[in-house]
C-alpha positions as CSV (number, residue, x, y, z in Angstrom):
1,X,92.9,152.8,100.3
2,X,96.0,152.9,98.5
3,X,97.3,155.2,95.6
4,X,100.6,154.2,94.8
5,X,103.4,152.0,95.7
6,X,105.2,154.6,97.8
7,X,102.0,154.7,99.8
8,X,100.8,151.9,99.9
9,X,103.8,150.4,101.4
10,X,104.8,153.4,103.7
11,X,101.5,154.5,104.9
12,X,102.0,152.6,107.9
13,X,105.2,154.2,108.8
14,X,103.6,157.6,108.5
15,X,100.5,156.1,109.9
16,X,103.1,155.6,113.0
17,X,104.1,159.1,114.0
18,X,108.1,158.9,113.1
19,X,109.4,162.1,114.2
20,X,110.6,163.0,111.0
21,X,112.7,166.4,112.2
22,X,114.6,163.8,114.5
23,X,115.1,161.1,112.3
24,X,116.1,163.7,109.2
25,X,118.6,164.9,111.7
26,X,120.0,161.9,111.6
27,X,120.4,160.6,107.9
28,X,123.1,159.5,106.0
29,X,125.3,162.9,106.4
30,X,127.2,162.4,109.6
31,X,128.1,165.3,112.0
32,X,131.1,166.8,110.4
33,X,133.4,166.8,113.4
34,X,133.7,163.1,113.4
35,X,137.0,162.0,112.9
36,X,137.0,160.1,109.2
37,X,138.1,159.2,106.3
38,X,137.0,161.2,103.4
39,X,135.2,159.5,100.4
40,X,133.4,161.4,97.9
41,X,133.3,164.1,99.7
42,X,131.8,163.0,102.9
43,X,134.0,162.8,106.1
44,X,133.1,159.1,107.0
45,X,134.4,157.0,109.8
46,X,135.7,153.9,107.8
47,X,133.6,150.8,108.2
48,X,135.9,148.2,109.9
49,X,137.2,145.1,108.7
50,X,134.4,141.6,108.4
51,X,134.4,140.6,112.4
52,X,132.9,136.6,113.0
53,X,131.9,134.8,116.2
54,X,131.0,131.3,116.2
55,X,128.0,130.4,118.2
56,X,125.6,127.9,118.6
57,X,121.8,127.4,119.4
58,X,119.9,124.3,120.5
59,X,116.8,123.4,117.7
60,X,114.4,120.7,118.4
61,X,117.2,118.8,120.6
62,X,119.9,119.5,118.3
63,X,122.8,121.6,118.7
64,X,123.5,123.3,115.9
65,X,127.1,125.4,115.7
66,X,127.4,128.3,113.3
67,X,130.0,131.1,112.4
68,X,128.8,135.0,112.3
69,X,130.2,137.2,110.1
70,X,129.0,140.9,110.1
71,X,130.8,142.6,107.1
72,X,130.2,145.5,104.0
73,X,130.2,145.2,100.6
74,X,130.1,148.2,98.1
75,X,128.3,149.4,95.3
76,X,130.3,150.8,92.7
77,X,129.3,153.0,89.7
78,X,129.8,152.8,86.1
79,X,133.0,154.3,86.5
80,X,134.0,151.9,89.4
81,X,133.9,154.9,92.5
82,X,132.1,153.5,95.6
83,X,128.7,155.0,95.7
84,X,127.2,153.2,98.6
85,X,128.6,150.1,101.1
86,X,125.7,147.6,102.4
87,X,126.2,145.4,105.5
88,X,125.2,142.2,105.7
89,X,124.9,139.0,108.4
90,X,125.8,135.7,107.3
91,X,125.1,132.7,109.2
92,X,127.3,129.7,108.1
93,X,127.5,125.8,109.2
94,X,130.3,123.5,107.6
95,X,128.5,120.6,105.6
96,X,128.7,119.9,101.8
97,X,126.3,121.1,99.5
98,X,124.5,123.7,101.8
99,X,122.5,125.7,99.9
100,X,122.3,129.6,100.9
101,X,119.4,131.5,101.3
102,X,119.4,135.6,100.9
103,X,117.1,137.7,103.0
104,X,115.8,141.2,102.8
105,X,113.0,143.2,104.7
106,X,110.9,145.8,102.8
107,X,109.6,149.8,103.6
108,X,111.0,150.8,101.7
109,X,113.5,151.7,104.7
110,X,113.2,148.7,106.5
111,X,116.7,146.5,107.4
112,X,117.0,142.9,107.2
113,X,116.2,142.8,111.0
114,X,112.7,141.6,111.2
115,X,113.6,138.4,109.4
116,X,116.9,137.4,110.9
117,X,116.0,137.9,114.8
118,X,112.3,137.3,114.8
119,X,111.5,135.0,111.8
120,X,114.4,132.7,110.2
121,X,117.5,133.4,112.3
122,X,119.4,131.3,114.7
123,X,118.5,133.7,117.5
124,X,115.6,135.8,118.2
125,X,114.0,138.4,120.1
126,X,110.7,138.6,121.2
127,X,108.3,141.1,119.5
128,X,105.3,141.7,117.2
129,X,102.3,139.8,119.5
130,X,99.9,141.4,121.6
131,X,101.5,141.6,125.4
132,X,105.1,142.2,123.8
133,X,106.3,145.9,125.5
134,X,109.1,147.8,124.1
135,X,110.7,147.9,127.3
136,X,111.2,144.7,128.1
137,X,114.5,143.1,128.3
138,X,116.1,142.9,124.5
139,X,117.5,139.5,125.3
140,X,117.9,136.8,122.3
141,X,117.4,133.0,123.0
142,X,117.7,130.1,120.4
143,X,115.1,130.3,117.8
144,X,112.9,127.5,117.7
145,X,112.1,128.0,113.7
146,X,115.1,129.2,112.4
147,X,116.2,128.1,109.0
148,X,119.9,127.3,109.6
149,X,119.6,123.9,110.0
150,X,119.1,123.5,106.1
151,X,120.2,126.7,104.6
152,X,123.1,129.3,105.7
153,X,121.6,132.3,105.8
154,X,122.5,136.2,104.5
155,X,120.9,138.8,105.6
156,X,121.0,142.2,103.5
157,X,120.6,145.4,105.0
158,X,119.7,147.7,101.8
159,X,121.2,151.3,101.3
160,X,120.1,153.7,104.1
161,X,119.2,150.9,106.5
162,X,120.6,148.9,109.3
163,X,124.2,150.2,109.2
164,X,124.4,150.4,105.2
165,X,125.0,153.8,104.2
166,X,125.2,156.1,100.4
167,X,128.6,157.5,100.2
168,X,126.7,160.4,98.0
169,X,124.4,163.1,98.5
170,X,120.6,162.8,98.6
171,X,120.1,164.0,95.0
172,X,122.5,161.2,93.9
173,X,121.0,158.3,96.6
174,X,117.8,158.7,95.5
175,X,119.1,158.2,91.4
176,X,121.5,155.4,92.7
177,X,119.4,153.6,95.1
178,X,116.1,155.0,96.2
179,X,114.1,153.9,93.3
180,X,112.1,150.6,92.6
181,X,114.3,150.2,89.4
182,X,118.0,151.0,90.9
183,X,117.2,149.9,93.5
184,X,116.4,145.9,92.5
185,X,119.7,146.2,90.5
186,X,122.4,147.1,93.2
187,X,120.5,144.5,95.5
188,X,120.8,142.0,92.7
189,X,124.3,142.5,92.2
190,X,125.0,142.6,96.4
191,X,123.8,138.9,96.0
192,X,126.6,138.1,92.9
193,X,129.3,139.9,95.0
194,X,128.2,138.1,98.0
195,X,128.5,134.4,96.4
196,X,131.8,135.2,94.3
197,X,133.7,136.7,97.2
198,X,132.6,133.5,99.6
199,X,133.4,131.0,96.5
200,X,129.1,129.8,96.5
201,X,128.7,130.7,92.9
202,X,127.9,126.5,92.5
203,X,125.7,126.1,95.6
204,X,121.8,126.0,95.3
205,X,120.3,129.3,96.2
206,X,117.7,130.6,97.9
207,X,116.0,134.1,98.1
208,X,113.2,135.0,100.9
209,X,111.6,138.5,100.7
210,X,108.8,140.0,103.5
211,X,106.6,142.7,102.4
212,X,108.7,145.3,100.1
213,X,111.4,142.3,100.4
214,X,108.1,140.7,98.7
215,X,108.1,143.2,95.9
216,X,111.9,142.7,95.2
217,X,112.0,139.5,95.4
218,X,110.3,138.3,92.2
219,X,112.1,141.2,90.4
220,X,115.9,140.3,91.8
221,X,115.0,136.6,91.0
222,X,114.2,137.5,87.0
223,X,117.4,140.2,87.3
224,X,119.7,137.7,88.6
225,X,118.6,135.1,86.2
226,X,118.4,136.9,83.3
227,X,121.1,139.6,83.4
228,X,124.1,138.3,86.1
229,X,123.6,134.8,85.4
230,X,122.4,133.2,88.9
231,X,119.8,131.0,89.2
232,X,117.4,130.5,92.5
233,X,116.5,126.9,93.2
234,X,113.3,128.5,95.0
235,X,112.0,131.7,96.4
236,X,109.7,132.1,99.8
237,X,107.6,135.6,99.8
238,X,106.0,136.4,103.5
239,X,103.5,138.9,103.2
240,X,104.6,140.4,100.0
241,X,103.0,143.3,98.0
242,X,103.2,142.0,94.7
243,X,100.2,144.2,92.6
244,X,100.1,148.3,93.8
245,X,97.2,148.5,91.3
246,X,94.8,146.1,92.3
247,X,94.3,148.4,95.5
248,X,93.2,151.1,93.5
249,X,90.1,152.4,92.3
250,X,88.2,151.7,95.0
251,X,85.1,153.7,93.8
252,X,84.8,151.2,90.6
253,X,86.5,148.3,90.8
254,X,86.1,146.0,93.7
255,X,89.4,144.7,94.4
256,X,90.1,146.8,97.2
257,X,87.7,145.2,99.2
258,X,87.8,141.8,98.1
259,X,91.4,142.4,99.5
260,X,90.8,143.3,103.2
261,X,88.1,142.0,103.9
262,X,88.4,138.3,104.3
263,X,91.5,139.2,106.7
264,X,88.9,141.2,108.9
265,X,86.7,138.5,109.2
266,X,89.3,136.5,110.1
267,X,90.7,138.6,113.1
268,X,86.7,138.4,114.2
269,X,87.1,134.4,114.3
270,X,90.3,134.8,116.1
271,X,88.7,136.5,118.7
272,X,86.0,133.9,118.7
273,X,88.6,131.4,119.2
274,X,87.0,129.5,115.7
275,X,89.9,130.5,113.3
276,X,90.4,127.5,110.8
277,X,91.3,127.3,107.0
278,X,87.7,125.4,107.3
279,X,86.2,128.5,108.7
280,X,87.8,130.5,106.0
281,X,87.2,128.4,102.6
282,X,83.4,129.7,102.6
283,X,84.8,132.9,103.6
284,X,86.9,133.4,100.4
285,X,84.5,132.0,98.4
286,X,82.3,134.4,99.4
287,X,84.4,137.5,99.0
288,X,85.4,136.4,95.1
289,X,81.8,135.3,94.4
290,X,78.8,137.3,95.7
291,X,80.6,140.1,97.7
292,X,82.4,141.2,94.2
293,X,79.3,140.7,91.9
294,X,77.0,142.8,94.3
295,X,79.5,145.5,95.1
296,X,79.4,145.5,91.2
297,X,75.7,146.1,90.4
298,X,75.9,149.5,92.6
299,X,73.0,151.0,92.8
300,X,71.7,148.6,89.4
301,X,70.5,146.8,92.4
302,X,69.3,148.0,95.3
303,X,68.8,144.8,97.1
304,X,72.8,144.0,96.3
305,X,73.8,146.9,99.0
306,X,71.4,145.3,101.5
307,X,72.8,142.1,101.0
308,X,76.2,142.9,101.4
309,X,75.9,144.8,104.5
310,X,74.3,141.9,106.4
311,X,76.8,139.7,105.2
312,X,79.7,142.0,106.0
313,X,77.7,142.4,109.5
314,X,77.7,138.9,110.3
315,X,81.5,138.0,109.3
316,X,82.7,140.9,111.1
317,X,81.0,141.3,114.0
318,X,80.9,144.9,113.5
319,X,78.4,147.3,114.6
320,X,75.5,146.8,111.6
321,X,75.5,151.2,111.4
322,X,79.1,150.9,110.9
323,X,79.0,148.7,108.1
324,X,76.0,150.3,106.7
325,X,77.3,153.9,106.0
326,X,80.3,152.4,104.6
327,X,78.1,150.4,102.2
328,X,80.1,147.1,103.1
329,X,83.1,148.7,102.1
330,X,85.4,148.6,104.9
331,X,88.5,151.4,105.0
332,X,91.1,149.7,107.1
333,X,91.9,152.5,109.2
334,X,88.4,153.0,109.9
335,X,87.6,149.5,110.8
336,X,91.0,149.6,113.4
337,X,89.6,152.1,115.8
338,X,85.7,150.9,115.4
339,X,86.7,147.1,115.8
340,X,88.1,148.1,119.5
341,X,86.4,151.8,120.0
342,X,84.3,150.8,123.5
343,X,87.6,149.7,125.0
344,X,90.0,152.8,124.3
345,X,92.3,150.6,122.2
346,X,93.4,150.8,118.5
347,X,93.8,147.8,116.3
348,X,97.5,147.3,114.2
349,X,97.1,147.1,110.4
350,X,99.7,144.6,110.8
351,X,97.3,142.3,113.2
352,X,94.1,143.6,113.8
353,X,93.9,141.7,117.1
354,X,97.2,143.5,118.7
355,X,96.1,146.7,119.9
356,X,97.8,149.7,122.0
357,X,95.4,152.4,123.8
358,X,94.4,155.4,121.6
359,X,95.5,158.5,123.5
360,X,93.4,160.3,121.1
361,X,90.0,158.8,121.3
362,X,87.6,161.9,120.0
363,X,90.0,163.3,117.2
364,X,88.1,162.6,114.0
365,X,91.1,160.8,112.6
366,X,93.6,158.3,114.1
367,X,96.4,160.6,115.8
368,X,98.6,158.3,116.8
369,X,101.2,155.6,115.5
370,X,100.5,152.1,114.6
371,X,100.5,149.4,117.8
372,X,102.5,147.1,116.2
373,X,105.3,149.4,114.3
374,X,105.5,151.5,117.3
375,X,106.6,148.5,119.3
376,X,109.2,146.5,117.5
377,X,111.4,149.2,116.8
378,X,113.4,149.4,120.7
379,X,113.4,145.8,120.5
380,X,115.0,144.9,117.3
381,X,117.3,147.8,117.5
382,X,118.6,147.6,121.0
383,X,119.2,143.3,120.0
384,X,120.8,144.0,116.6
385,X,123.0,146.9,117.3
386,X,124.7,145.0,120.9
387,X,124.6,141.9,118.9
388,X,126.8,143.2,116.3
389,X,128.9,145.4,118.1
390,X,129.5,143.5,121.2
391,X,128.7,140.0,120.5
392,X,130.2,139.4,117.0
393,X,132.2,142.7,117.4
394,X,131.8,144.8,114.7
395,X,132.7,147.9,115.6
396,X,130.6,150.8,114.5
397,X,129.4,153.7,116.2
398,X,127.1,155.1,113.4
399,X,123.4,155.2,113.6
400,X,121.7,152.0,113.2
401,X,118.2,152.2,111.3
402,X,115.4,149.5,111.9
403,X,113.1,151.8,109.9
404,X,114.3,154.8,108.0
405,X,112.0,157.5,107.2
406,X,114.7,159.3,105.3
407,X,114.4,156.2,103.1
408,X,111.2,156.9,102.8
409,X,111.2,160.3,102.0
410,X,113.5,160.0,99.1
411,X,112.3,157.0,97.5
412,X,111.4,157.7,93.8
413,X,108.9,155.3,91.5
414,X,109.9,154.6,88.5
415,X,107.1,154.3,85.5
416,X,106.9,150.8,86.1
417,X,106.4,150.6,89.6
418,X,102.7,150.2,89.8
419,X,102.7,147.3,87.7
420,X,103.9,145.9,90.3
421,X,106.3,142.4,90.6
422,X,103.6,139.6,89.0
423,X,105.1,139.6,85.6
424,X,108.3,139.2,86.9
425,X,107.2,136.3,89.2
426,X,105.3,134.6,86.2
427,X,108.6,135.3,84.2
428,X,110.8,133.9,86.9
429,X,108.5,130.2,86.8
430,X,108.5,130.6,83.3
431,X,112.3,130.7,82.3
432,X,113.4,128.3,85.2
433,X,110.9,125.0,85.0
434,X,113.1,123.9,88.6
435,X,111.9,127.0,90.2
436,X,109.5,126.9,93.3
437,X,108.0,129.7,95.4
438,X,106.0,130.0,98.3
439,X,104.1,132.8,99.2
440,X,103.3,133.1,103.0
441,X,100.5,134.9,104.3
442,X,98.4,135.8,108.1
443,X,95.3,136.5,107.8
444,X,94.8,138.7,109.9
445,X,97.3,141.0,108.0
446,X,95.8,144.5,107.0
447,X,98.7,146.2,105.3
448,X,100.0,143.3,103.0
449,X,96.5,141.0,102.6
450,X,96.6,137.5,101.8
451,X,93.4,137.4,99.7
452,X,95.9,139.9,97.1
453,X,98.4,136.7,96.4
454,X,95.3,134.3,96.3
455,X,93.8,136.3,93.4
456,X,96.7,136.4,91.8
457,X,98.5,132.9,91.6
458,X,94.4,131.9,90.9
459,X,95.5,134.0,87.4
460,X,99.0,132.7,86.3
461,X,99.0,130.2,83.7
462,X,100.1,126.6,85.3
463,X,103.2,126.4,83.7
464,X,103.4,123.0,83.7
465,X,103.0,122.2,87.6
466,X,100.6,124.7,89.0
467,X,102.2,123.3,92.6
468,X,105.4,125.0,92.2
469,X,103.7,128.4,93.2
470,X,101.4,127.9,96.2
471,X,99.8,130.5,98.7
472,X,99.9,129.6,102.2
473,X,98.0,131.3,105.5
474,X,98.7,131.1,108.6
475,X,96.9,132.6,112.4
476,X,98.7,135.9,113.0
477,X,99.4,139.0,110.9
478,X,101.9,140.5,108.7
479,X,104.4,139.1,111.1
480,X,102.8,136.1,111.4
481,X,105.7,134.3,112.3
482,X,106.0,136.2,116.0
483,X,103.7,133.2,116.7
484,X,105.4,130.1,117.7
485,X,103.0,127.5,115.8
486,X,102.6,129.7,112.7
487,X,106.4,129.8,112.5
488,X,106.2,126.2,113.3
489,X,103.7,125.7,110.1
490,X,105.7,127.9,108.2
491,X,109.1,126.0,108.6
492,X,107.4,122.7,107.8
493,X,106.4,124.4,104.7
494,X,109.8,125.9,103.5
495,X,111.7,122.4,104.5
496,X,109.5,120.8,102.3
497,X,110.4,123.4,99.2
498,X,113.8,123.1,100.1
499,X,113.4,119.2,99.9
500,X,114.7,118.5,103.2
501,X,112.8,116.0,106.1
């Protein structure tokens, strides 16, 4: 299980086989014979000037027409040096009174990719279900659940990622940016810079966060409100992390596996072609009911094991050995090669039902790279980086990072980062009483489960309206969205916290 926030939110991209001599070849520090400007004492090819296209796409019979603009904005110490310059993507429509919505991805290391071409943007490339290949054609069509039609839309890339870059060594990145604390502030103020240089400190705002982006998000919401003086109107969370802790102690406490495994019996309906929120309500009961009060009583009560492993047996469909030596207890990386072991394949911790062939079948441990993560990474790089460059035209040569190990290897915790974001999201409701926030879930999702956010909004006080925070699952996984009627559901969802028809 997981042991802290660094791994519990990276193990996947470890899990994936980067090449890490490769990618740490390629980190912030640019080959030295590039012709550049100097700054800081890094020899640095200039970013250019803000470059926009207008475009349009075709939603639900409606044209919608939009200007691009791909630009930087930098991060500036106490003594007002640039440290660090972060790109972003904003998509705008004319129209009084649009509200803007900021976006940011997770990793830590990821860019702002995921979200803007597969989930929310107003163009999309196709990735993330089972049957997607790397190598097919990185083309981008009109996206049929984009946002733009009620929000614009800004899309951060944080330090390290997509094209945003530190303009100081590694010792001084990782105090300036690679650390849960630092790292919510800079973002926080990105979002102030962003709305004072593009005159929308007055319009409603909107802030949507995806896994780490799920872990900010709370946190820049209280930040912003509290210390810059911007208020959100409502914040959406798809598959976020919100509580490191509660996946620990797995020998004691039962959280852990309260966690995973209603998402594992859910993959097992999928399959079964009987996946419904009906199907699942008993399910969820179950696993916060009996399944935690047996797993409890230990070895108090023998029966309680017995109990739990026929259970676990019959919601998973899993070999009845299987879930007997692991006591009903089910490790997720474990349960990823049993689930599909008699067909060669490997299940994703992202979706348990997309799988990629194990070339390692008898090592002891999984030897290979995750199925999903392995297989989104040509795809959203090869659409972002010729979208920006050629399309918009923002010219950059540098090194474009979907996922950045480096960013991963440098990251720091900060004494607080366990704790998690759930004080900060009860704070957030708390100081604002206009405040709403969805929190968006797959089931099937391994690495970020849903049961997590149920247990916790269960907790928070009501605050008035318990409605204003409200979980919501969907079919599909961590990336549930790569679905066309999940991302259907989903948009109905966020319209209606928006308060648009």
């Amino acid at each position: 299980m997981r042991k802290s926030l660094q791994t519990a939110l990276l193990a996947a991209m470890v899990l994936a086989g980067f090449n890490t001599s490769l990618l740490a070849a390629d980190s912030h520090k640019p080959p030295p014979t590039q012709d550049a400007a100097s700054s800081n004492g890094f020899h640095l090819p200039p970013f250019p000037a803000d470059a926009h296209v207008t475009q349009s796409a075709t939603v639900a019979g409606k044209t919608l027409k939009y200007t691009v603009t791909v630009g930087s904005l930098p991060v500036l110490d106490e003594k007002g040096t640039t440290i660090g310059e972060v790109v972003f993507t904003a998509y705008t429509m004319p129209g009084k009174d649009r509200p803007v919505t900021f976006a940011l991805n997770g990793g830590p290391g990821a860019s702002s990719v995921y979200l803007n071409l597969g989930a929310i943007g107003p163009k999309k490339v196709n990735f993330g279900v089972e049957g997607d290949n790397p190598s097919d054609p990185a083309t981008l069509h009109d996206n049929p659940g984009t946002w733009l039609g009620f929000t614009d839309l800004v899309f951060i890339d944080p330090i390290g990622t997509g094209f945003s870059r530190a303009l100081v060594d590694d010792k001084e990145a990782t105090k300036q940016f690679y650390s849960t604390d630092t790292d919510i502030k800079y973002l926080s103020r990105i979002v102030y810079d962003w709305l004072v240089k593009n005159g929308r400190m007055t319009s409603r705002k909107y802030l949507v966060g995806e896994s780490y982006g799920g872990f900010r998000g709370p946190r820049i919401t209280d930040y912003l409100q509290t210390q810059l003086g911007v208020a959100m109107s409502g914040v959406v969370l798809l598959s976020p992390y919100l509580d490191p802790a509660a996946s620990d102690d797995e020998n004691v406490s039962p959280l852990p596996w309260m966690q995973t495994l209603p998402s594992i019996a859910a993959a097992h309906l999928e399959r079964e072609h009987k996946l419904t929120a009906d199907a699942m309500a008993p399910i969820i009961e179950y696993t916060r009911g009996e399944y935690a009060a047996d797993l409890m009583r230990g070895r108090s009560d023998p029966q309680a094991t017995d109990r739990v492993v026929k259970k676990v047996t019959d919601l998973t469909g899993l070999d009845p050995l299987f879930v007997k030596r692991s006591g009903g207890r089910l490790e997720t990386q474990a349960y990823l090669r049993e689930v599909y072991r008699a067909e060669g394949r490997l299940g994703s911790r992202y979706d348990s039902n997309v799988t990629a062939w194990d070339p390692f079948p008898y090592a002891p441990h999984q030897q290979t790279g995750d199925p999903i993560l392995n297989g989104i990474i040509a795809p959203t790089t090869s659409a972002m980086v010729n979208f920006v460059t050629q399309t918009v035209g923002w010219k950059y040569a540098g090194r474009y990072n979907a996922l950045s190990y480096e960013v991963n290897k440098l990251w720091h915790e900060d004494d607080d980062a366990n704790q998690g974001s759930v004080s900060q999201l009860r704070e957030a409701v708390a100081n604002d009483p206009g405040l709403r926030v969805l929190i968006a879930h797959g089931w099937d999702d391994l690495s970020c489960p849903f049961m997590a956010s149920v247990l916790i909004v269960d907790q928070m006080p009501a605050m008035g309206d318990p409605t204003r925070v409200q979980v919501k699952e969907y079919p599909g996984g961590h990336m549930f969205y790569a679905r066309q009627d999940s991302q259907a559901a989903l948009t109905s969802d966020v319209r209606e916290l928006y308060g648009v028809k």
